[in-house]
C-alpha positions, 0 to 999 in steps of 0.5 A: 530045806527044799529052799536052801536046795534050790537056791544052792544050784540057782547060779549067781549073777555074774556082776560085770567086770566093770561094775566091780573094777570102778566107778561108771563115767556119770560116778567119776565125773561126780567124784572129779567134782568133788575134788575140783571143789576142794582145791583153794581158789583166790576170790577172782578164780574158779575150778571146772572139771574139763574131763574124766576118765577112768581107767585101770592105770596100774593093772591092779583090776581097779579103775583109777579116776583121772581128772583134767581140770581148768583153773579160771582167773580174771585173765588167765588160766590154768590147767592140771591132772590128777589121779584119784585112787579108790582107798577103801572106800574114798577116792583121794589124790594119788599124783598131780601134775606140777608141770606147765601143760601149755593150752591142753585140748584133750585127754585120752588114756592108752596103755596106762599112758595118760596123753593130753593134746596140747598148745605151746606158744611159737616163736611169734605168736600172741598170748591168746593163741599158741600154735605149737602142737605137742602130746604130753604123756604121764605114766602113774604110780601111786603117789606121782605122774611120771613124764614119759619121753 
């Protein structure tokens, strides 16, 4: 009895909100992982995770993993995004990129806005190195990424 009473007025950690709103970087990287993995790759093609984020892209509290990846074949590459959301207790692709991205450098994400800082070919410039700068921008809602003008 004395036990209950003390434990009834010991508080209760308070778990950070972090912990509760999704997955630690070393997690998403990991979940990220698992996802490139899975993609079908021809027998000269291989997938790398390039970066993770996760971020809370629709306000629900609950930290979406946002994955850009670089597809790698024998003389070309390719890149793309995706968006995994937690659906109990999995995280599976909710929105890809089918849009080309050009040669993508980074990946930021700023106000539910996923930004890739990316390359674009000019008008004389050679397959190997593009020279246009552009940031591309994505906004997701569960399904599809929205281009954002």
């Amino acid at each position: 009895m004395k036990l209950a009473c003390l434990l009834a007025t010991v508080p209760l950690l308070a778990v950070p909100t972090s912990w509760a709103a999704g997955p630690d970087m070393a997690d998403a990287k990991r979940i990220g992982e698992q996802f490139v993995a899975k993609k079908p790759a021809g027998h000269m093609e291989s997938y790398e995770v390039t970066e993770v984020v996760a971020a809370d892209l629709n306000g629900d509290g609950q930290d979406e993993v946002v994955v850009l990846w670089t597809m790698y074949g024998p003389t070309y590459s390719d890149n793309g995004v995706v968006v995994l959301a937690k659906q109990g207790a999995r995280y599976t692709a909710a929105g890809e990129t089918q849009d080309p991205l050009g040669l993508v450098e980074g990946m930021t994400v700023a106000d539910r806005t996923i930004q890739l800082k990316t390359k674009w070919p000019g008008p004389n410039d050679p397959r190997c190195c593009p020279s246009v700068t552009k940031t591309l921008r994505y906004r997701w809602t569960p399904g599809t990424l929205t281009p954002v003008k």
